[in-house]
PDB file of N, CA, C and O in Angstrom:
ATOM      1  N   UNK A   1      42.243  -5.842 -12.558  1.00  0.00           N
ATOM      2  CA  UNK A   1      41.616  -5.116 -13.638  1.00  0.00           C
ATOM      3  C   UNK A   1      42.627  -4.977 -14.764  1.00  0.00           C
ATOM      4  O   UNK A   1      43.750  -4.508 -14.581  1.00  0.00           O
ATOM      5  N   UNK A   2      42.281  -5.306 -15.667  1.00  0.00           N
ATOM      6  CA  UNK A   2      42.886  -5.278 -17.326  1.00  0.00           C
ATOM      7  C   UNK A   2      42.307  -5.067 -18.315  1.00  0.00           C
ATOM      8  O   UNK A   2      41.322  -5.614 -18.811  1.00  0.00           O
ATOM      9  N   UNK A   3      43.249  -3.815 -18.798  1.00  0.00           N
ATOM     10  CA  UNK A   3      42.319  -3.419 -20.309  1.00  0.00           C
ATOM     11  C   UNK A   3      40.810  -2.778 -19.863  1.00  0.00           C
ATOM     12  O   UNK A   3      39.821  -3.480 -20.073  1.00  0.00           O
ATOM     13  N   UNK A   4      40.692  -1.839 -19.429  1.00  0.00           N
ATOM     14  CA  UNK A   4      39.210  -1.641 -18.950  1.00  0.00           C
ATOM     15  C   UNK A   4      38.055  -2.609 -18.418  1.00  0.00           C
ATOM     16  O   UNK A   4      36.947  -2.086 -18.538  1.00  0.00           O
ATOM     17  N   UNK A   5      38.034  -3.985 -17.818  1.00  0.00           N
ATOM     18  CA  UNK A   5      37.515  -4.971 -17.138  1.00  0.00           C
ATOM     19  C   UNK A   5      37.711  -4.872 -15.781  1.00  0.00           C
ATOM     20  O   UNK A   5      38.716  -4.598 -15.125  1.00  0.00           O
ATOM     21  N   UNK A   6      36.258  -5.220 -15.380  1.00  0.00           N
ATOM     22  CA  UNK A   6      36.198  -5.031 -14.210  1.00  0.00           C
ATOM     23  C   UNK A   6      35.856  -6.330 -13.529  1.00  0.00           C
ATOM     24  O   UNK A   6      35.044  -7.097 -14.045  1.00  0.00           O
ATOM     25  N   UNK A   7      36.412  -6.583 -12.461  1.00  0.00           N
ATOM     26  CA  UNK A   7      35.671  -7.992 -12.077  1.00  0.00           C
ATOM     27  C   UNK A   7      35.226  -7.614 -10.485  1.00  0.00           C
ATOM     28  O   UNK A   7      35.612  -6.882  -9.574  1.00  0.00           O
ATOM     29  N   UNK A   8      34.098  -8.655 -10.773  1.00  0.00           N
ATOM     30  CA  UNK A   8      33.236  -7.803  -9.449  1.00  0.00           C
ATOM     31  C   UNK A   8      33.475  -9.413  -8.800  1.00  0.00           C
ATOM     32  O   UNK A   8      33.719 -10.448  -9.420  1.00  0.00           O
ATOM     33  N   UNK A   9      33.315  -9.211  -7.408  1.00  0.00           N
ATOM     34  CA  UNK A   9      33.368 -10.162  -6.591  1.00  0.00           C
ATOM     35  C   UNK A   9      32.465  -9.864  -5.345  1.00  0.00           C
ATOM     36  O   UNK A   9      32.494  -8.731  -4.863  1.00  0.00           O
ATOM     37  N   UNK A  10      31.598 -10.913  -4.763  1.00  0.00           N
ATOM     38  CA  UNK A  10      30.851 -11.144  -3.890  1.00  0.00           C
ATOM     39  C   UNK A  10      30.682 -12.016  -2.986  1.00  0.00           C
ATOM     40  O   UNK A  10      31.090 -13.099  -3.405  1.00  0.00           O
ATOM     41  N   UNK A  11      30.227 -12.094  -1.808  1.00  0.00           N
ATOM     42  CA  UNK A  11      30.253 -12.782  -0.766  1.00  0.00           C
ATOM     43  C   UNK A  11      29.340 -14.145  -1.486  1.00  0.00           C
ATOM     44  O   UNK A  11      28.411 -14.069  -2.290  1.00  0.00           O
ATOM     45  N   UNK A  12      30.080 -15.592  -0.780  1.00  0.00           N
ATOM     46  CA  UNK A  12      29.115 -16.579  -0.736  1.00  0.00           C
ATOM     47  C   UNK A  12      28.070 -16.631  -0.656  1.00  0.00           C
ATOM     48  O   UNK A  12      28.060 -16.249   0.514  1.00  0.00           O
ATOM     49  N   UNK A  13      26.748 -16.822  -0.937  1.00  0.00           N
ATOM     50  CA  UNK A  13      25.513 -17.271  -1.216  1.00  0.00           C
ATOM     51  C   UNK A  13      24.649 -15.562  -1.273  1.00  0.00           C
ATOM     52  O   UNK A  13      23.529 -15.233  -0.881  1.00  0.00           O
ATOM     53  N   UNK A  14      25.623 -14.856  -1.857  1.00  0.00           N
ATOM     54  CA  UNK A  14      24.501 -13.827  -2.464  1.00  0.00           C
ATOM     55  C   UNK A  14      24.143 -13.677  -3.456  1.00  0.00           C
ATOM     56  O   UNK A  14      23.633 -12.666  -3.939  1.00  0.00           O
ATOM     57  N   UNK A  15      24.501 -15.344  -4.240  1.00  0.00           N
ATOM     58  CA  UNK A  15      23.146 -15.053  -5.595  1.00  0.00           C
ATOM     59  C   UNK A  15      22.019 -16.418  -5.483  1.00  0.00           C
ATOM     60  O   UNK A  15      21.316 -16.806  -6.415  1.00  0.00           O
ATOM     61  N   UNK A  16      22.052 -16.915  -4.325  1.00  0.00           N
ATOM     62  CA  UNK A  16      20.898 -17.458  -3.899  1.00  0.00           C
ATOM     63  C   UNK A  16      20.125 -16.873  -3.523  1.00  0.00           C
ATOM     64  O   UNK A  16      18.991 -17.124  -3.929  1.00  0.00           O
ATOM     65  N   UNK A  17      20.302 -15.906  -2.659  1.00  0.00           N
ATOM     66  CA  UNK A  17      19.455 -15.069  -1.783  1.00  0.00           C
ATOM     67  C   UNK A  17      19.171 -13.912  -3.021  1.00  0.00           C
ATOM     68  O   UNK A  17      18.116 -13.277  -2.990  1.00  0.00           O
ATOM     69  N   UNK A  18      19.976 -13.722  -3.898  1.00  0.00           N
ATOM     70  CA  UNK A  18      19.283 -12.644  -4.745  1.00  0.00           C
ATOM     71  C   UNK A  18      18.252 -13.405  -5.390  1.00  0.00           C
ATOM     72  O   UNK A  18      17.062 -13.128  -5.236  1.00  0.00           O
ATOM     73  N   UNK A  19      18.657 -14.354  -6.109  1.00  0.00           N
ATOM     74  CA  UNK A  19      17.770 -15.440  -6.941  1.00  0.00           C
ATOM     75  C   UNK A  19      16.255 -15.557  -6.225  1.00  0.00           C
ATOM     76  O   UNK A  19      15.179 -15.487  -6.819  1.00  0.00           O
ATOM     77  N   UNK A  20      16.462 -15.749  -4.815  1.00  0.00           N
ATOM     78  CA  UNK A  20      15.348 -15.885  -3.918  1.00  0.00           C
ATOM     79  C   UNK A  20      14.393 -14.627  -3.980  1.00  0.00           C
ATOM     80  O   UNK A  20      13.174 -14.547  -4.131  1.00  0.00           O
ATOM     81  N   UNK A  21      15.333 -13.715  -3.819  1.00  0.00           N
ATOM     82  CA  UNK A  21      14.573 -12.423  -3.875  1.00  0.00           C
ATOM     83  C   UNK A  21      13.716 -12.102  -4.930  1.00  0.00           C
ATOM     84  O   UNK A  21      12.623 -11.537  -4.888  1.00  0.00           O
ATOM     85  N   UNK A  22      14.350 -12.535  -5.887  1.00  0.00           N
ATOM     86  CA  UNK A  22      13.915 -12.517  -7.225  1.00  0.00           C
ATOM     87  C   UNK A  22      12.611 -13.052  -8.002  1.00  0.00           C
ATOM     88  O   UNK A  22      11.963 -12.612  -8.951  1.00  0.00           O
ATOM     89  N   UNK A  23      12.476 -14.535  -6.939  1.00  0.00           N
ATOM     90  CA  UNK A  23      11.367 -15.248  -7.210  1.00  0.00           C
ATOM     91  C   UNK A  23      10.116 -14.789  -6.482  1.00  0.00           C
ATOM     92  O   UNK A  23       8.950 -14.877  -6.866  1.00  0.00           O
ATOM     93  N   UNK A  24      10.617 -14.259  -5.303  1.00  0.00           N
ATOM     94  CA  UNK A  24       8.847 -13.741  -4.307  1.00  0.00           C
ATOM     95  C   UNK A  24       8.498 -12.680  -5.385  1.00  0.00           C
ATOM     96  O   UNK A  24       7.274 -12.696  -5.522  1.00  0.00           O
ATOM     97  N   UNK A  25       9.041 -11.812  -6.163  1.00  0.00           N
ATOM     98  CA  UNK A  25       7.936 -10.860  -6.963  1.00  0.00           C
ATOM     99  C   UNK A  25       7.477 -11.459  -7.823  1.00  0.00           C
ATOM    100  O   UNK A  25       8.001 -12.167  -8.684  1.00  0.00           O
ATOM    101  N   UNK A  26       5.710 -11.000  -7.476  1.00  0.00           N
ATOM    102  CA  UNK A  26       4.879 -11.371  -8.144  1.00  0.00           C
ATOM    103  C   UNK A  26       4.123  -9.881  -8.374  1.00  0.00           C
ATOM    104  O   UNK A  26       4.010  -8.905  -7.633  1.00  0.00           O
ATOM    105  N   UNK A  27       3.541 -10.230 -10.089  1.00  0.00           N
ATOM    106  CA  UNK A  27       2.756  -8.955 -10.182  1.00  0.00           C
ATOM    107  C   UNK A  27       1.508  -8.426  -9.709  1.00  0.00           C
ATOM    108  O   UNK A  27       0.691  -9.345  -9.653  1.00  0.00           O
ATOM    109  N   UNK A  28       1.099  -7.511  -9.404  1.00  0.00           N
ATOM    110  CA  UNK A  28      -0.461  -7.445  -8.269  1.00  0.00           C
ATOM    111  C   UNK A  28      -1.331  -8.272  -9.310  1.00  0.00           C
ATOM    112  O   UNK A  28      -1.027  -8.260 -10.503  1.00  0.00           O
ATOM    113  N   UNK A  29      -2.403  -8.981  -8.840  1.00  0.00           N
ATOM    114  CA  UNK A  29      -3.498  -9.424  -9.301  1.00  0.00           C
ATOM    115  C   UNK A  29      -4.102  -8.013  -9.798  1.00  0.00           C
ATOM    116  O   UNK A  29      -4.033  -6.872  -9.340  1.00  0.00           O
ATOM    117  N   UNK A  30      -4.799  -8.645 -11.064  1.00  0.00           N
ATOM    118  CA  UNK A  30      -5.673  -7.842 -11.640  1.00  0.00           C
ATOM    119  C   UNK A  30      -7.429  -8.728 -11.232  1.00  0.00           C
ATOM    120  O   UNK A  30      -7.607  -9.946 -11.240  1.00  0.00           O
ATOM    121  N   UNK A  31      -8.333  -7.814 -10.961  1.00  0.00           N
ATOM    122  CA  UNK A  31      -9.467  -7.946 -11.126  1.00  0.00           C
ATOM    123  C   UNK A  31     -10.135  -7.683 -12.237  1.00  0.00           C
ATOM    124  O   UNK A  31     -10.031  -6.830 -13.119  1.00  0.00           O
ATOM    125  N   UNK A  32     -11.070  -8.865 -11.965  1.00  0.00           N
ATOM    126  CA  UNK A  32     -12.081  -8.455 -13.486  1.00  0.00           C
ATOM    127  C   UNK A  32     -13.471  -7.710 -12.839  1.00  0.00           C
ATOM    128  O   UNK A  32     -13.930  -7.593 -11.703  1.00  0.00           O
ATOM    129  N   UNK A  33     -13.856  -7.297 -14.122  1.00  0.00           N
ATOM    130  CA  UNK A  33     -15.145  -6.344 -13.909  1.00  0.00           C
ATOM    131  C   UNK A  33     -15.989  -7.077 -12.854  1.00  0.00           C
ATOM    132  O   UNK A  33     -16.959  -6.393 -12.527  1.00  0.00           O
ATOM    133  N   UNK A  34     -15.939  -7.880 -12.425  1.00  0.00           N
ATOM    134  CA  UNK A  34     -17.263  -9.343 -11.635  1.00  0.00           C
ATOM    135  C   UNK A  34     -16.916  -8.882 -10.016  1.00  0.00           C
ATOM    136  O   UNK A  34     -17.580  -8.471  -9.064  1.00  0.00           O
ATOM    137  N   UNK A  35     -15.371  -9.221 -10.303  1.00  0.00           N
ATOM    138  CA  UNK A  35     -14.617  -9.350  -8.890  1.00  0.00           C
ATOM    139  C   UNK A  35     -14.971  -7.668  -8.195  1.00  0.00           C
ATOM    140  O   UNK A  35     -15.539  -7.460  -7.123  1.00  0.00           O
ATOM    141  N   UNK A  36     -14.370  -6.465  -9.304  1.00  0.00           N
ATOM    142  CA  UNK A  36     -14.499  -5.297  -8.741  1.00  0.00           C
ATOM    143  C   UNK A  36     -16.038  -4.830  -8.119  1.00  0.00           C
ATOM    144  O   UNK A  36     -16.375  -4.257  -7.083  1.00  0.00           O
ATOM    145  N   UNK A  37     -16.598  -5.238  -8.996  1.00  0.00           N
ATOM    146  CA  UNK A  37     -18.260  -5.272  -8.936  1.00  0.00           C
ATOM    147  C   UNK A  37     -18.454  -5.549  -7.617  1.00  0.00           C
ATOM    148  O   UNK A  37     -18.800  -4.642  -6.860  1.00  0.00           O
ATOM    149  N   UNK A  38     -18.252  -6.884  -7.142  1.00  0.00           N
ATOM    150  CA  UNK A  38     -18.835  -7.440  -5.964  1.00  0.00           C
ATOM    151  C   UNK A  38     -18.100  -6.779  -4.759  1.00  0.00           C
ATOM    152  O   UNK A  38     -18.796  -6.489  -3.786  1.00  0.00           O
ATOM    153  N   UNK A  39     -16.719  -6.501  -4.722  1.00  0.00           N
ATOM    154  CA  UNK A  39     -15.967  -5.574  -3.814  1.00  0.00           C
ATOM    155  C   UNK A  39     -16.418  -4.360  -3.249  1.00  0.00           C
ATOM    156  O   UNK A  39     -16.332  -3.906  -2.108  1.00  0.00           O
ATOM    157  N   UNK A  40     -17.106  -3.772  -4.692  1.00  0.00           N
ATOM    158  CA  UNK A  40     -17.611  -2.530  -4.447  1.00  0.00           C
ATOM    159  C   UNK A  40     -19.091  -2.475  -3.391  1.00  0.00           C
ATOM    160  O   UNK A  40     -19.568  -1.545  -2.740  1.00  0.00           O
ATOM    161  N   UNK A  41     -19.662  -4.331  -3.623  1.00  0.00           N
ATOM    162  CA  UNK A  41     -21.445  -3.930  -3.077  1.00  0.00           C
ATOM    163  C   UNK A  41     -20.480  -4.221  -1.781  1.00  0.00           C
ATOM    164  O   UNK A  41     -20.762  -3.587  -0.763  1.00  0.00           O
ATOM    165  N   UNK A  42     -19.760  -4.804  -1.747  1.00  0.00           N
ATOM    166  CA  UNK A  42     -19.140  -5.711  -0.101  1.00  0.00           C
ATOM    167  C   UNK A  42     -18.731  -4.143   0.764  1.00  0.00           C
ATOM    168  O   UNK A  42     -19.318  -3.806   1.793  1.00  0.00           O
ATOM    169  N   UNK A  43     -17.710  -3.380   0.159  1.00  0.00           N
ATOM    170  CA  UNK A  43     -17.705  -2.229   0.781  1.00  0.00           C
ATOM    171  C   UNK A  43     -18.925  -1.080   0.898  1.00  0.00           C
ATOM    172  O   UNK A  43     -18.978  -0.200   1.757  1.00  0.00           O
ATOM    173  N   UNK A  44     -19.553  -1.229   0.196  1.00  0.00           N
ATOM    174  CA  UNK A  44     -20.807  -0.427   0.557  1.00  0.00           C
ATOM    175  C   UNK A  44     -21.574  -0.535   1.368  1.00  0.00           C
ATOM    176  O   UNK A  44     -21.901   0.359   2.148  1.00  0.00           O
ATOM    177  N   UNK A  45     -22.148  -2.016   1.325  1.00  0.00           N
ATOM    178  CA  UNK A  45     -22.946  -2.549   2.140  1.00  0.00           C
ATOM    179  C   UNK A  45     -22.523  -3.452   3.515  1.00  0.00           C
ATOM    180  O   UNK A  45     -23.291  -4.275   4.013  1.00  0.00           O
ATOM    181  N   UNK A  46     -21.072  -3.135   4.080  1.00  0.00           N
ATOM    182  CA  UNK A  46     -20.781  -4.028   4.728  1.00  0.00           C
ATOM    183  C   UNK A  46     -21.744  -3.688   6.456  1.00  0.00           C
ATOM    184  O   UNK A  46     -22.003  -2.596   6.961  1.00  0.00           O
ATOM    185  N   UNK A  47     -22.031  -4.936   6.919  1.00  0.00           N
ATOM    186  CA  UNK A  47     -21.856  -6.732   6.313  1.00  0.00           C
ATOM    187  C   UNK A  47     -22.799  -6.957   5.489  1.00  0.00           C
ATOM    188  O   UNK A  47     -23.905  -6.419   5.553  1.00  0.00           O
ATOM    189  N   UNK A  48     -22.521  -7.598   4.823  1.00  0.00           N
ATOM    190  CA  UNK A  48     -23.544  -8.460   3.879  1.00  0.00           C
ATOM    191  C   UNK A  48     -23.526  -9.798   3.301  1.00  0.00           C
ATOM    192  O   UNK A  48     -22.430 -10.176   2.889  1.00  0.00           O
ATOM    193  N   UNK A  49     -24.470 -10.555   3.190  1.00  0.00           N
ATOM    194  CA  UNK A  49     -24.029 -11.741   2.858  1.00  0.00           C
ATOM    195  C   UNK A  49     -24.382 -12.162   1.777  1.00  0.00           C
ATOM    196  O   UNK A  49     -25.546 -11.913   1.465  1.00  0.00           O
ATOM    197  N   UNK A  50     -23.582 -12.897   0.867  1.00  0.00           N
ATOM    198  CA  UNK A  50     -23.377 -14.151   0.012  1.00  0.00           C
ATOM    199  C   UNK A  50     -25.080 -13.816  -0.648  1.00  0.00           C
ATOM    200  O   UNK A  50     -25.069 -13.486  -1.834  1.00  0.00           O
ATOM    201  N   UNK A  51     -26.098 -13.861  -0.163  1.00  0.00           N
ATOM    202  CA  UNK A  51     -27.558 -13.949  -0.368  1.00  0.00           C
ATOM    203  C   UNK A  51     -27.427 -12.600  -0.921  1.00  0.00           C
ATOM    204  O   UNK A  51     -26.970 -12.367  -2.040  1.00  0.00           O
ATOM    205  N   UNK A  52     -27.774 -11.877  -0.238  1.00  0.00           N
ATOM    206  CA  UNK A  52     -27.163 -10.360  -0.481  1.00  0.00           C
ATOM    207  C   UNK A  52     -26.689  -9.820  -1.472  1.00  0.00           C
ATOM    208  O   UNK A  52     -27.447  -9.067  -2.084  1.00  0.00           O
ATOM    209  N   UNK A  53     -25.413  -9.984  -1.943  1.00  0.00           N
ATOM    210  CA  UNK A  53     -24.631  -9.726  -3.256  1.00  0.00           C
ATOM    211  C   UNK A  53     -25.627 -10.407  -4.400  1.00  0.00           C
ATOM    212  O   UNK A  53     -26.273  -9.678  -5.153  1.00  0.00           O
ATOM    213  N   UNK A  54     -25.709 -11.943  -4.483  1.00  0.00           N
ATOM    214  CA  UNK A  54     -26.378 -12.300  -5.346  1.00  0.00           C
ATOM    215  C   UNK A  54     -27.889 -11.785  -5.739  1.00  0.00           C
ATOM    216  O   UNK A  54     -28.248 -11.565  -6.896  1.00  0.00           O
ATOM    217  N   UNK A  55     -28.510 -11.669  -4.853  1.00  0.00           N
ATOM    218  CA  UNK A  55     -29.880 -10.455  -5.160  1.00  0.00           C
ATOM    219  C   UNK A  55     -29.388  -9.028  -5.654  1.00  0.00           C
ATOM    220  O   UNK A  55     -30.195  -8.330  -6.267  1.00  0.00           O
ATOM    221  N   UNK A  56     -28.124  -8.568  -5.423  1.00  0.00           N
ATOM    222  CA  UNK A  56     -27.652  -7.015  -6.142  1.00  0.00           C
ATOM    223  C   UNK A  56     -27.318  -7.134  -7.370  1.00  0.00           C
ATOM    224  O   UNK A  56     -27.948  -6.670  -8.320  1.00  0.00           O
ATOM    225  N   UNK A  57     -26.455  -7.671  -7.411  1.00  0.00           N
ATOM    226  CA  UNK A  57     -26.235  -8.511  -8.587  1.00  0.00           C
ATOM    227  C   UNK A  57     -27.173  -9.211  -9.777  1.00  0.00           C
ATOM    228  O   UNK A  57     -27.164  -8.793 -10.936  1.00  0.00           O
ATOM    229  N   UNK A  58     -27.906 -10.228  -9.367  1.00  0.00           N
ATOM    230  CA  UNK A  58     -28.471 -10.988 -10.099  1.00  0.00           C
ATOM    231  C   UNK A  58     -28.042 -12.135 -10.517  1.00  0.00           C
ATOM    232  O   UNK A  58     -28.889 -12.904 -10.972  1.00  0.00           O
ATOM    233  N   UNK A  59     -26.842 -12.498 -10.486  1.00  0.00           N
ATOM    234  CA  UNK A  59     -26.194 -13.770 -10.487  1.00  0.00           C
ATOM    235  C   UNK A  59     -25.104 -14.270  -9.153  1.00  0.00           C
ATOM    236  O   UNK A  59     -24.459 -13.799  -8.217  1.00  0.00           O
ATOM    237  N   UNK A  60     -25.322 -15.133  -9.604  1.00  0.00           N
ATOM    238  CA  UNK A  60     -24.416 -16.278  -8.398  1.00  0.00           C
ATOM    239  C   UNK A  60     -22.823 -15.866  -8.367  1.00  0.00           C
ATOM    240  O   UNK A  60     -21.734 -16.065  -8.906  1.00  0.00           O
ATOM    241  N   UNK A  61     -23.166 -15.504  -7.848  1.00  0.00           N
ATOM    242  CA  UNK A  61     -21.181 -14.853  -6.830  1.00  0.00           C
ATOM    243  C   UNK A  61     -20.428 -16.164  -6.260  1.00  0.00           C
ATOM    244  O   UNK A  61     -19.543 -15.817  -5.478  1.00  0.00           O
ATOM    245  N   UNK A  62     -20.517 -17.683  -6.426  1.00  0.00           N
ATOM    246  CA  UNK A  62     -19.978 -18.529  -6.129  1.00  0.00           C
ATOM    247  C   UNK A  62     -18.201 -18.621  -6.542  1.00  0.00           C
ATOM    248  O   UNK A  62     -17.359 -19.022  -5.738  1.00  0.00           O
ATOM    249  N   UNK A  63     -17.892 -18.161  -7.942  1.00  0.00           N
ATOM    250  CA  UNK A  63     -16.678 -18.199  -8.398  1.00  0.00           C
ATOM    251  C   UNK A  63     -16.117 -16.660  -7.772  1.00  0.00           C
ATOM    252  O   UNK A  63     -15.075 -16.696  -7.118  1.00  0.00           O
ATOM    253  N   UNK A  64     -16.638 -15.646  -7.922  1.00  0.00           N
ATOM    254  CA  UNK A  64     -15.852 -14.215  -7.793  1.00  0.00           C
ATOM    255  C   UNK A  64     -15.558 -14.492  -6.254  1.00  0.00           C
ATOM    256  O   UNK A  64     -14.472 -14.166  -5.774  1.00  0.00           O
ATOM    257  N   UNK A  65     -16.488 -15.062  -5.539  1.00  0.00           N
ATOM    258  CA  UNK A  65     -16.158 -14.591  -3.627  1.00  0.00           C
ATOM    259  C   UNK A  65     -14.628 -15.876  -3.569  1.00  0.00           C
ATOM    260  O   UNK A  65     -13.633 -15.661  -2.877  1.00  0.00           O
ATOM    261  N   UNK A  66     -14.807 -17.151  -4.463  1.00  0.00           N
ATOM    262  CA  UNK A  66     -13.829 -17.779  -4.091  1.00  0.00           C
ATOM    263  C   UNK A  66     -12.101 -17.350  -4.929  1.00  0.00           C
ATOM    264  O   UNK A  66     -11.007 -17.750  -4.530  1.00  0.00           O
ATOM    265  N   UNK A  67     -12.349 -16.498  -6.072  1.00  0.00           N
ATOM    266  CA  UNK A  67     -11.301 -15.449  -6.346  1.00  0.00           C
ATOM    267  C   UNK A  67     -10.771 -15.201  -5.295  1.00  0.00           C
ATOM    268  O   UNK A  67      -9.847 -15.833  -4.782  1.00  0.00           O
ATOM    269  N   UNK A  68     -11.589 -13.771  -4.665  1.00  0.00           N
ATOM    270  CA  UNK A  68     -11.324 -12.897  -4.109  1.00  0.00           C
ATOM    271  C   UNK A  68     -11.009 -13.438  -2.895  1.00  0.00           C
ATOM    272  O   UNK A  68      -9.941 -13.027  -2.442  1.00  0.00           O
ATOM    273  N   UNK A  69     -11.657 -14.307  -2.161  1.00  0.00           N
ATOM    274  CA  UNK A  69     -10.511 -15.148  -0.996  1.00  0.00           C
ATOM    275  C   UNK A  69      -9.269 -15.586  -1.750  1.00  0.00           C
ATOM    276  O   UNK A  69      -8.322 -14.841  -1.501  1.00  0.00           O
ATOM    277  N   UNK A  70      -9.076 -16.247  -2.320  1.00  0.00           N
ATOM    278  CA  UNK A  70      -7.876 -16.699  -2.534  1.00  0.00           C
ATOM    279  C   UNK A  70      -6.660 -15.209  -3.234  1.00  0.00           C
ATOM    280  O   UNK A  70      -5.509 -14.876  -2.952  1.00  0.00           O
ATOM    281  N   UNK A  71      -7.326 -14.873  -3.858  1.00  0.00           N
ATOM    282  CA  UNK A  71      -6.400 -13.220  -4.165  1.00  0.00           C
ATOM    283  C   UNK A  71      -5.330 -12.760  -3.108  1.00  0.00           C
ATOM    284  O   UNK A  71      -4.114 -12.575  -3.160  1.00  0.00           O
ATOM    285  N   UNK A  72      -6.413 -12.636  -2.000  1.00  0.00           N
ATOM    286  CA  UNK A  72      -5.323 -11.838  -0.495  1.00  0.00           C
ATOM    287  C   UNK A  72      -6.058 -12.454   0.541  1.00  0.00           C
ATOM    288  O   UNK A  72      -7.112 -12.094   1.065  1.00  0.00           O
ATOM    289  N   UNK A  73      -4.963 -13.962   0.871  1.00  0.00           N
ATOM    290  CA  UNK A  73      -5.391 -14.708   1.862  1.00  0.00           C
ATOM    291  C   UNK A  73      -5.113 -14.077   3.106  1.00  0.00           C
ATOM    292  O   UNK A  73      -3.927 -13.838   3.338  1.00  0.00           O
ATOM    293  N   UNK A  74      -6.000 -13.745   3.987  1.00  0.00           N
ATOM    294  CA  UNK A  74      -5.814 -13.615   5.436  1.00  0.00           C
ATOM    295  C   UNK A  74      -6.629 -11.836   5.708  1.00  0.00           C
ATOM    296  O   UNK A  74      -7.011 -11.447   6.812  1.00  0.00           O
ATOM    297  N   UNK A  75      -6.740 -10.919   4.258  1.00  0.00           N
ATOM    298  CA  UNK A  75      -6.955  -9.722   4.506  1.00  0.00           C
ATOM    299  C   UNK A  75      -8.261  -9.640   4.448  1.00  0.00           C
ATOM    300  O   UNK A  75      -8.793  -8.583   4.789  1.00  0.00           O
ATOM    301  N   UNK A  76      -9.038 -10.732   4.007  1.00  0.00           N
ATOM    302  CA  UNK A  76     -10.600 -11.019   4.140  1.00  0.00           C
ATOM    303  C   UNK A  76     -10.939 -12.127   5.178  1.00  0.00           C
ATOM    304  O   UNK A  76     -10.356 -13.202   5.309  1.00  0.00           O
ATOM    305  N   UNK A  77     -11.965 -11.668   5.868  1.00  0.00           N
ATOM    306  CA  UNK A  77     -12.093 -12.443   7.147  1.00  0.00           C
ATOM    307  C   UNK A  77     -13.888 -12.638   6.649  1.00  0.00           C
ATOM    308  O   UNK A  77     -14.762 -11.851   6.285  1.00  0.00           O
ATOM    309  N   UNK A  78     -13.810 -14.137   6.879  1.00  0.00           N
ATOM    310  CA  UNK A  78     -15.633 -14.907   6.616  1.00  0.00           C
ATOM    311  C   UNK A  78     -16.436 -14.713   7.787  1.00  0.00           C
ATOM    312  O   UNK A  78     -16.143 -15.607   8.580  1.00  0.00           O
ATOM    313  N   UNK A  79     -17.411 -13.872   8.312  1.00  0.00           N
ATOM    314  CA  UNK A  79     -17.608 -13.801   9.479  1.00  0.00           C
ATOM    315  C   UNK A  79     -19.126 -14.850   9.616  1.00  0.00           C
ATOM    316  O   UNK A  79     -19.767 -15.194   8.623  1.00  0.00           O
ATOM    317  N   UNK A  80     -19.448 -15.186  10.856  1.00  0.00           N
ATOM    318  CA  UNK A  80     -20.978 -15.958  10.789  1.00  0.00           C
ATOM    319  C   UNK A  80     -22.318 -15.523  10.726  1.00  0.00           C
ATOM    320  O   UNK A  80     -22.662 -14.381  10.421  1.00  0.00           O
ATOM    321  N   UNK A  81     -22.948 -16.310  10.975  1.00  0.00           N
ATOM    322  CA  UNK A  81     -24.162 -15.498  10.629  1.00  0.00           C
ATOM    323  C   UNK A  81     -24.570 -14.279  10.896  1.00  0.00           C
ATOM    324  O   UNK A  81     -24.555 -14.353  12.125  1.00  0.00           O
ATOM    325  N   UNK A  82     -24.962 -13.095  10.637  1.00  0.00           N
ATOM    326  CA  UNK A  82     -25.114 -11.933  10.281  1.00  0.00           C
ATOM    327  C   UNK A  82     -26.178 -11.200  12.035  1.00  0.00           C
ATOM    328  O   UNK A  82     -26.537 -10.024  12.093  1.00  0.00           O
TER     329      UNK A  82
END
């Protein structure tokens, strides 16, 4: 240390692993009014199907249900016929 400088020193590969760290944050998904919409009949009415929403609705839920799977893979489960 000289002149008020500080030098910092660190172990080998902890600015990969910070770097790494750095890259998994991602910001939460935002929903749009469509997506929240259909979440809301899905929790209300659960189970319900695909047929279902679109008669509550009035339009075709083809794009919002494939959002919302892909949003949070694994925390929505497709179950079979009703």
């Amino acid at each position: 240390m000289r002149r008020g400088r500080v030098a910092i020193c660190q172990p080998a590969g902890v600015r990969a692993l910070a770097d790494r760290i750095g890259r998994t944050k991602t910001s939460p998904a935002r929903l749009t009014p469509a997506s929240l919409e259909t979440l809301a009949i899905i929790s209300y009415r659960q189970p319900v199907t695909r047929a279902e929403i679109e008669q509550i609705r009035g339009v075709a839920v083809d794009g919002v249900m494939q959002t919302l799977l892909e949003t949070r893979p694994g925390s929505n489960r497709v179950a079979g016929p009703r």
